[in-house]
C-alpha positions in Angstrom: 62.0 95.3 87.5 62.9 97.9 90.6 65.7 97.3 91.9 65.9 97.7 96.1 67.6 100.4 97.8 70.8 100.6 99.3 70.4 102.1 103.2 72.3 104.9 104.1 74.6 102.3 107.0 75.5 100.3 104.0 76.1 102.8 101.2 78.6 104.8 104.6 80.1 101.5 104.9 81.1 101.1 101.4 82.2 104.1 100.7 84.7 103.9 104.1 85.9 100.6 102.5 86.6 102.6 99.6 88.4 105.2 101.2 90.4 102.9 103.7 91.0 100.6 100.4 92.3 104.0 98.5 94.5 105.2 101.5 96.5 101.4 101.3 96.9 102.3 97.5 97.7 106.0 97.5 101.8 105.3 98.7 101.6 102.7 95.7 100.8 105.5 93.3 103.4 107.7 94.8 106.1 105.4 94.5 105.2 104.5 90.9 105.2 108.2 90.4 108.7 108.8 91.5 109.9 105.9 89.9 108.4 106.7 86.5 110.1 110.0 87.1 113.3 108.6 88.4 113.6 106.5 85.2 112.6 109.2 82.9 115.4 111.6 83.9 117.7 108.8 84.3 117.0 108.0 80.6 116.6 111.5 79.0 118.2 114.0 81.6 116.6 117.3 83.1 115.4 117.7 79.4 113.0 115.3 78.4 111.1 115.2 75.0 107.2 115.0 75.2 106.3 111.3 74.5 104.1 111.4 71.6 102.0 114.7 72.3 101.4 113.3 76.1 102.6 115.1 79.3 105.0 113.4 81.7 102.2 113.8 84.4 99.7 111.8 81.9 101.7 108.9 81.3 102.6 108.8 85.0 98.7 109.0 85.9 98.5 106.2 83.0 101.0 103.9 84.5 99.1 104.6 88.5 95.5 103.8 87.3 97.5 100.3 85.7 98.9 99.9 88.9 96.0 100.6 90.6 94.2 98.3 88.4 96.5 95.1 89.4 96.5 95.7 92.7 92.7 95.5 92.7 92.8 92.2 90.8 95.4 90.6 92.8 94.3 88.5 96.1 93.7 90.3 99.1 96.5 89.7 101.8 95.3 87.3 104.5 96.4 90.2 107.2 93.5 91.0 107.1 91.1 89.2 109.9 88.3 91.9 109.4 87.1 90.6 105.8 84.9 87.7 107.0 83.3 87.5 104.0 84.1 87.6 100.7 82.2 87.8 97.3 82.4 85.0 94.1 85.6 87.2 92.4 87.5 87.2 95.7 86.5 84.0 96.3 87.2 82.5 92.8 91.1 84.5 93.0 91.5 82.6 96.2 90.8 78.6 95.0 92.4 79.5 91.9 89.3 78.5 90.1 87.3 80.9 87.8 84.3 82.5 89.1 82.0 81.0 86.2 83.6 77.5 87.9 82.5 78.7 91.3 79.0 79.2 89.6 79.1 76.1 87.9 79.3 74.6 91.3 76.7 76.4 92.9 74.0 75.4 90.5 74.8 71.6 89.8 74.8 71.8 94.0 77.9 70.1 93.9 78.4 68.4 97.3 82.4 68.9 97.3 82.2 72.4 96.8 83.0 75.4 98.9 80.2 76.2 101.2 78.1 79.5 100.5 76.2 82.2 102.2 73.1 83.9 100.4 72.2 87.5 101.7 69.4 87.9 98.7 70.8 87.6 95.2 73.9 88.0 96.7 76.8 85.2 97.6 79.2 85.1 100.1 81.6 83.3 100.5 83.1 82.6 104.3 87.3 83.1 104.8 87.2 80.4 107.2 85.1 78.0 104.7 87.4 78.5 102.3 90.3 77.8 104.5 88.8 74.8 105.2 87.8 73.5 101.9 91.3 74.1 101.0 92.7 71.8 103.9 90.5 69.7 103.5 92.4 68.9 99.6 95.4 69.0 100.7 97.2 65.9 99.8 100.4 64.8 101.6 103.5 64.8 99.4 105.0 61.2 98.9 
């Protein structure tokens, strides 16, 4: 089976996502640098051993891509009124439900689930819509 193309306009748009997305992490990594460096010396001194045959910088890259990695996973700030749309794993992260849930849903055609946009194969899933699926649960406390 072929798959379809990207266009160029989509693959540019992605790849400025990525580097907007990578500019909003990049003072992340540099502060886990310094404080992976602050530590170190605090711990050891000016003379610090070499930690199991790995350099300083290593573990220090080790400890950014693990940052790096959470910060991908977590939710997305709602700051952000650009994102319109969001995909199944964003979506999933928001409701608190797992993506094979929001799946689930899809394919039983579950009436009380979230409502979804197709582009294709793809899903979408609307900000606003889930907002509003989530106020629309929301139960008065007693």
């Amino acid at each position: 089976m072929r798959r379809a193309s990207r266009s160029l306009v989509d693959v540019r748009e992605e790849l400025a996502q990525i580097q907007t997305e990578f500019i909003l992490i990049q003072p992340c990594l540099d502060a886990a640098r310094e404080s992976v460096t602050d530590v170190l010396t605090r711990i050891f001194g000016e003379q610090r051993p070499a930690f199991s045959g790995m350099a300083e910088d290593e573990i220090i890259e080790r400890i950014g891509g693990r940052v790096v990695a959470r910060l991908t996973t977590a939710p997305k700030p709602q700051s952000q009124p650009d994102k319109r749309y969001v995909r199944d794993v964003e979506a999933a992260m928001y409701l608190g439900v797992s993506p094979a849930t929001l799946r689930s849903w899809r394919s039983r055609r579950e009436p009380s689930s979230p409502p979804v946009t197709r582009m294709g194969k793809r899903v979408m899933y609307s900000v606003k819509g889930l907002e509003q699926y989530m106020e629309e649960r929301t139960v008065e406390g007693r």
